[in-house]
C-alpha positions as CSV (number, residue, x, y, z in Angstrom):
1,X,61.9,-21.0,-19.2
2,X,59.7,-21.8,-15.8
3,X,56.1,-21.1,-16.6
4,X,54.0,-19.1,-14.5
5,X,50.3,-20.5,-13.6
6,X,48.1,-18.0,-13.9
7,X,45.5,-17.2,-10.9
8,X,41.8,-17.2,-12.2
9,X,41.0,-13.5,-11.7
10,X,38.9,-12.7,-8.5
11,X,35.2,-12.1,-8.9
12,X,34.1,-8.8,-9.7
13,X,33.2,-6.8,-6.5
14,X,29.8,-6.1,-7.7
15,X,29.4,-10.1,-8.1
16,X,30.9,-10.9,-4.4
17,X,28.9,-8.3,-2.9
18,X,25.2,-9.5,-4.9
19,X,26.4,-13.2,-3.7
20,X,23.1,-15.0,-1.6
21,X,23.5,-14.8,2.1
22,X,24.5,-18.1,2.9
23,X,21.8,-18.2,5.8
24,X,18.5,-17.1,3.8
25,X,16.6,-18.8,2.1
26,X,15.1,-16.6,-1.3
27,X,11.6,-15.6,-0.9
28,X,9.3,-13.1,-2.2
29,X,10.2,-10.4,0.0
30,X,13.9,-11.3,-0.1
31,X,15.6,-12.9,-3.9
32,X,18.7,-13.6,-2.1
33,X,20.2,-10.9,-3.4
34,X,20.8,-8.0,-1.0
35,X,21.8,-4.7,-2.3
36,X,24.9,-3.3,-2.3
37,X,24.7,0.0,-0.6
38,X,21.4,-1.2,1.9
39,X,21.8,1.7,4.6
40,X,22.1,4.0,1.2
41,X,18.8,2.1,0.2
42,X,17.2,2.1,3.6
43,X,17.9,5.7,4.4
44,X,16.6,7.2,1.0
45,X,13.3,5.4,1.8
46,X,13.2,6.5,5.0
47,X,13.6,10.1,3.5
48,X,11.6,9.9,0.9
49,X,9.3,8.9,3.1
50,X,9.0,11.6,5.7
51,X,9.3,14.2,3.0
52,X,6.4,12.9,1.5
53,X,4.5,13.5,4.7
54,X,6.0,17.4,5.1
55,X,4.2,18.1,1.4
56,X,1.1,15.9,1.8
57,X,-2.1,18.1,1.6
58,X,-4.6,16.1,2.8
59,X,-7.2,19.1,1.6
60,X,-6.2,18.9,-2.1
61,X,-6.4,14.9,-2.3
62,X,-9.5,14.5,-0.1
63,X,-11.5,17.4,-1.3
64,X,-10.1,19.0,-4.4
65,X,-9.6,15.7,-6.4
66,X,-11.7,13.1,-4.2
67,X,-15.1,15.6,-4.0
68,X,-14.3,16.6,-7.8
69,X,-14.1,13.1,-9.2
70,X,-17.2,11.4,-6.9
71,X,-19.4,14.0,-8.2
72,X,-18.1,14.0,-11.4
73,X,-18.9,9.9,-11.4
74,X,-22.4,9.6,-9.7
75,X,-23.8,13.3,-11.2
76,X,-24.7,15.1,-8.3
77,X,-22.9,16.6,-5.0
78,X,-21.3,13.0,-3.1
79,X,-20.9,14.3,0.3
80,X,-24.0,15.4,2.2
81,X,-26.5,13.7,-0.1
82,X,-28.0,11.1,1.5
83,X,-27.4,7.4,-0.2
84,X,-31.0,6.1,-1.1
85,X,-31.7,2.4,-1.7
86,X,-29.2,-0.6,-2.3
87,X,-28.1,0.5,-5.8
88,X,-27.3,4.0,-5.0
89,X,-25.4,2.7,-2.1
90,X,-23.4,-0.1,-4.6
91,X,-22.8,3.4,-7.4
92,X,-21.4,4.9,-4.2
93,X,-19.1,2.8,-2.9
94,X,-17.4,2.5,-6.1
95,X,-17.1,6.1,-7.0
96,X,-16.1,7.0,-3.5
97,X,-13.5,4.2,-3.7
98,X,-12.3,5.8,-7.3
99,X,-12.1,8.9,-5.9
100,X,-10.0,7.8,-3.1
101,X,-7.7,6.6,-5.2
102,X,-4.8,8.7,-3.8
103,X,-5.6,9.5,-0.6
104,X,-3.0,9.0,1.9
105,X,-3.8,5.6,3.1
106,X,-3.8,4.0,0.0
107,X,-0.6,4.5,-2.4
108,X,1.7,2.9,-0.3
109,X,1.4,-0.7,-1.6
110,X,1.6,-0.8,-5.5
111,X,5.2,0.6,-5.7
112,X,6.6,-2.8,-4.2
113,X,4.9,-4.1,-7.1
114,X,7.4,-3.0,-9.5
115,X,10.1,-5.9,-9.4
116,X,7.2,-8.6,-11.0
117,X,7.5,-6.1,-13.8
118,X,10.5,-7.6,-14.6
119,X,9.4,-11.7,-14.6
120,X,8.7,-12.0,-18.5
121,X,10.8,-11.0,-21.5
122,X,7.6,-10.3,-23.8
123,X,5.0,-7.6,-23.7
124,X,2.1,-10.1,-23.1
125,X,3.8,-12.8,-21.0
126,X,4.6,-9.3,-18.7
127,X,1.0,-8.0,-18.6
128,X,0.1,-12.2,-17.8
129,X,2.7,-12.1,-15.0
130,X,1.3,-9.3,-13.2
131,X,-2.4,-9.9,-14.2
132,X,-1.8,-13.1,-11.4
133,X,-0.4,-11.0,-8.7
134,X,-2.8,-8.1,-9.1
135,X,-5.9,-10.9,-8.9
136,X,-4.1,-12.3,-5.9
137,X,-3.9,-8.9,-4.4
138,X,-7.6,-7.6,-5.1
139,X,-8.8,-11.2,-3.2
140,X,-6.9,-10.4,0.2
141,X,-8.0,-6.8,0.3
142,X,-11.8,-7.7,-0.7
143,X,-11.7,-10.4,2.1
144,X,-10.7,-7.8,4.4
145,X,-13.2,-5.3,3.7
146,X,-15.7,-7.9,3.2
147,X,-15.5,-9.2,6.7
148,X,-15.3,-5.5,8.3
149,X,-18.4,-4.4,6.4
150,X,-19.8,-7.4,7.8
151,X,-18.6,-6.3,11.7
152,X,-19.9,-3.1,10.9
153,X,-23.2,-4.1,10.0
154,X,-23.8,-6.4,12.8
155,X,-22.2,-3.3,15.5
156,X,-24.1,-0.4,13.8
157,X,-23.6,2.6,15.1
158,X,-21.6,1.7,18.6
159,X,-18.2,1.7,16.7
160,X,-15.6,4.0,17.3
161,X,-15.5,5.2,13.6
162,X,-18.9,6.5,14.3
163,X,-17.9,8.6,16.8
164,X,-16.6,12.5,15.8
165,X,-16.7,14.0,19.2
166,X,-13.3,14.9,19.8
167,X,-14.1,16.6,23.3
168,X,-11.0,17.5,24.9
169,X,-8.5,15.3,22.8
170,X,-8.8,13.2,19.4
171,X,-12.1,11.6,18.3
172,X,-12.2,8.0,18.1
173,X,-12.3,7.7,14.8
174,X,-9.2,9.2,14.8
175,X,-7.2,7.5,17.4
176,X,-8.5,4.1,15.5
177,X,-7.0,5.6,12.1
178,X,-3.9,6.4,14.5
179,X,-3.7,3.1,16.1
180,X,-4.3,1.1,12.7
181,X,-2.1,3.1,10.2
182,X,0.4,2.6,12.7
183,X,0.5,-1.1,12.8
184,X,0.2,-1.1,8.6
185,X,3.3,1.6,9.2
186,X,5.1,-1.0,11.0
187,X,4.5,-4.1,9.4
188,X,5.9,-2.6,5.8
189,X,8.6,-0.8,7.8
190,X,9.6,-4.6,8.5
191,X,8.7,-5.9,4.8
192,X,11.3,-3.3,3.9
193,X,14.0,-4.5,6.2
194,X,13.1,-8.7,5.2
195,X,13.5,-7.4,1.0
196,X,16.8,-5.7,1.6
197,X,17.7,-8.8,3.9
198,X,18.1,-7.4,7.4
199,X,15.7,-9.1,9.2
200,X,14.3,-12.9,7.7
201,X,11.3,-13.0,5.4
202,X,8.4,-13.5,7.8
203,X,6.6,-15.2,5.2
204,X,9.3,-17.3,3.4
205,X,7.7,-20.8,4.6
206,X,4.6,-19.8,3.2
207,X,5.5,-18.2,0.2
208,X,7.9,-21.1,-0.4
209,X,4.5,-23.4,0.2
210,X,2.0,-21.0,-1.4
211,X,3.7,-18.7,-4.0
212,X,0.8,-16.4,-3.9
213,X,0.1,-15.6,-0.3
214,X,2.5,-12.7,-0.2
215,X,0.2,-11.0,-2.8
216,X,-2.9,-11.8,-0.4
217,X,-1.3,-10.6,2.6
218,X,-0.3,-7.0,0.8
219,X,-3.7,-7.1,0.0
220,X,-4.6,-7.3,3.4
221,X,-3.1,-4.9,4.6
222,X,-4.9,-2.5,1.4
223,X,-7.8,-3.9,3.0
224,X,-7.3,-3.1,5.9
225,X,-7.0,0.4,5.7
226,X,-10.9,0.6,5.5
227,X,-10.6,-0.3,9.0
228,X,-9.3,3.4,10.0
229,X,-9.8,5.3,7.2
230,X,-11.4,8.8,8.0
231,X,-11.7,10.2,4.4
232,X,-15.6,11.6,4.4
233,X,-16.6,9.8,1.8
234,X,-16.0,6.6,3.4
235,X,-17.6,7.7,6.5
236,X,-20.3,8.5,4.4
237,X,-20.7,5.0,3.5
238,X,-19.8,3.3,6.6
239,X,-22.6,5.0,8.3
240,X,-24.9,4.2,6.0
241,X,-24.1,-0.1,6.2
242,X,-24.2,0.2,9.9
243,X,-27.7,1.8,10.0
244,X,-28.8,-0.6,7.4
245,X,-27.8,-4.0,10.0
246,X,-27.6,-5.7,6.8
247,X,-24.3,-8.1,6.2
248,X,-24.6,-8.3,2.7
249,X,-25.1,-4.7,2.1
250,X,-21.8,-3.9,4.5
251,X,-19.8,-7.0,2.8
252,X,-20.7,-5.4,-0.8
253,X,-20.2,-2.0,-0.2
254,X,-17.1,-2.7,1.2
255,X,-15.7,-4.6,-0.8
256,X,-16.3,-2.5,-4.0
257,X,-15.1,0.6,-2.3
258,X,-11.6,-1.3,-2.0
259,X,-11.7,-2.3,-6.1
260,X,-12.3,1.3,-6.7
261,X,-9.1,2.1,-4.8
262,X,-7.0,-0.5,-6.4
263,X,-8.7,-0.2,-10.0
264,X,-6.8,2.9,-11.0
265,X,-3.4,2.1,-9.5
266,X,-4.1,-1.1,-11.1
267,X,-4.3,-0.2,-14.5
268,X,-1.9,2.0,-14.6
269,X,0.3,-0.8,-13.2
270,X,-0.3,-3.0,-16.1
271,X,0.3,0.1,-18.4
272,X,4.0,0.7,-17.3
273,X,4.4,-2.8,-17.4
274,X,3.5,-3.3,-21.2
275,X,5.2,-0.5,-22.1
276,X,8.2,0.4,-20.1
277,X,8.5,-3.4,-19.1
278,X,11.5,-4.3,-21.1
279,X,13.6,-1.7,-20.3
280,X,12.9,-2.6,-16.5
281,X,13.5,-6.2,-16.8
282,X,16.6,-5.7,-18.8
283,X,18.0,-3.3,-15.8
284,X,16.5,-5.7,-13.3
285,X,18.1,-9.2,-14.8
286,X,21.4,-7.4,-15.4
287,X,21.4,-7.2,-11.2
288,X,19.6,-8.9,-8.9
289,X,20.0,-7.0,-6.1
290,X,18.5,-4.0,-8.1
291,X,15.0,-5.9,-7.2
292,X,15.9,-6.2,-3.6
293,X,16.7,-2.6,-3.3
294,X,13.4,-1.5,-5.2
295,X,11.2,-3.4,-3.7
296,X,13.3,-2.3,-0.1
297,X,13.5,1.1,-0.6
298,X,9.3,1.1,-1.8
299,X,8.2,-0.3,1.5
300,X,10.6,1.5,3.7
301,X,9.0,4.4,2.0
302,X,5.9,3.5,2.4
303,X,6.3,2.1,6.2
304,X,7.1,5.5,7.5
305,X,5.2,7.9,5.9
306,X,2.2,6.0,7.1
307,X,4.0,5.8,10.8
308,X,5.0,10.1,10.3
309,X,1.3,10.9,8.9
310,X,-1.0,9.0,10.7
311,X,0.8,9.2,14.1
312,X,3.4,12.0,14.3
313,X,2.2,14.9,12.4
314,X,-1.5,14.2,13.7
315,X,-0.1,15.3,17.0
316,X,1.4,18.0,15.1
317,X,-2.3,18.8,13.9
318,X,-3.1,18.8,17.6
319,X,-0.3,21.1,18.5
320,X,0.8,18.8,21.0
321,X,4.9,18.8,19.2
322,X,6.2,20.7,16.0
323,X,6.3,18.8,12.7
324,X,7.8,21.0,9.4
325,X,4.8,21.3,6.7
326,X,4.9,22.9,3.9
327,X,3.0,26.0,3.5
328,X,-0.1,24.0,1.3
329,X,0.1,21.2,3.7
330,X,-0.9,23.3,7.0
């Protein structure tokens, strides 16, 4: 009887599909990994996205929970009430910042953070794992604010965020918050793209070099929403450092109105990750390319509902185009 060799059985088509692109290198951003529906990724962060921006009331999460929770933290009405001395300016900044906590220039980051969930099998070595990140993440955002509070002190009162004369268009507070959401907009639109691997990992050499600097340059960009934010409690305080002229006073403030933003988001972070951690890294080990899509889909998400809030629907605001809201979010 002639024997038959037998054929080793071709990969599963999940496997071919995860397979590294041959081309790319892994990096933060990108684990080599792509996932295996991206446009199905892509477009249900893109939509999840915009329809974030069509139920987004900035009245509820500015005044009903931001006013409520700074007044509820310092004792006495926040907005109006004039910040007297260096200490009531330092209890400020960090219950304005805790009060902005969800405000719509600052949840976009932290839902990328949900893949290093997934880095330790134990309970502890998974609150360790992100403890690093999270540190990493706080230092670029505080060196971001830190440095603007210091350009605000030295400017004072010439800056455009100063300015709330709209006149006959937008104030220039405004068209800053336009112009610099924008560019945060575009560069996690493009963060997005790099983690499903469409476009290479702008910072693979340096994250291959410095494992950390991704984490500093997501905090960056949480820093540098301060740079356009127009929520009025932070106008509140950014008046007040650039009538003082004093550095150190900007650089503080600053600085701890940006760990009152993250402090929160932060802790529930670790939270989720001690507790609903296994689960996560068992559905994350048992395919890579899950991460890949999470971490796409999160930034893609992010990426253009800051591009749609800050820069389309403000010209719907304006009544310059149409832009569908939903009937709280007028």
């Amino acid at each position: 009887m002639t024997q038959v060799a037998h054929r080793p059985a071709p990969a599963p088509r999940a496997a071919r599909k995860d397979a590294p692109a041959p081309s790319r290198t892994p990096s933060f951003f990108f684990n080599g990994f792509a996932p295996r529906r991206r446009a199905l990724v892509l477009l249900v962060g893109a939509l999840f996205g915009f329809a974030l921006t069509v139920v987004w009331s900035a009245q509820f999460v500015d005044k009903t929970i931001g006013d409520n929770v700074a007044d509820t933290l310092l004792g006495h009405a926040a907005k109006g009430t004039p910040i007297a001395g260096t200490f009531a300016g330092v209890a400020f900044a960090l219950a304005s910042g805790i009060a902005g906590t969800f405000t719509a220039c600052n949840i976009a980051v932290f839902s990328a953070l949900a893949p290093l969930a997934g880095t330790a099998a134990s309970r502890r070595g998974r609150v360790a794992a992100a403890l690093r990140p999270l540190g990493f993440l706080a230092a670029g955002a505080v060196a971001v604010s830190a440095l603007y509070g210091v350009v605000v002190a030295l400017v004072g009162t010439g800056m455009p965020q100063f300015q709330t004369s709209a006149g006959t268009g937008f104030a220039p507070r405004l068209v800053q918050a336009m112009v610099v959401y924008g560019l945060i907009g575009l560069i996690m639109t493009y963060l997005g793209l790099a983690a499903a691997g469409v476009v290479r990992d702008p910072l693979a050499r340096m994250s291959a070099r410095f494992p950390n600097a991704p984490m500093v340059v997501m905090g960056a960009l949480i820093g540098g929403f301060l740079i356009g934010r127009p929520f009025a409690l932070f106008r509140q305080l950014f008046q007040d450092a650039a009538r003082s002229h004093n550095v150190l006073y900007g650089a503080a403030v600053f600085s701890l109105q940006t760990l009152g933003n993250i402090l929160i988001v932060g802790v529930l972070f670790l939270l989720v990750t001690g507790i609903l951690g296994e689960r996560l890294h068992r559905w994350l080990v048992a395919k890579p390319s899950r991460a890949s899509a999470v971490m796409a889909a999160a930034f893609i998400a992010a990426g253009v509902f800051m591009i749609l809030y800050w820069d389309v629907r403000m010209l719907a605001r304006r009544d310059l185009i149409w832009y569908p809201l939903a009937p709280w979010a007028a």
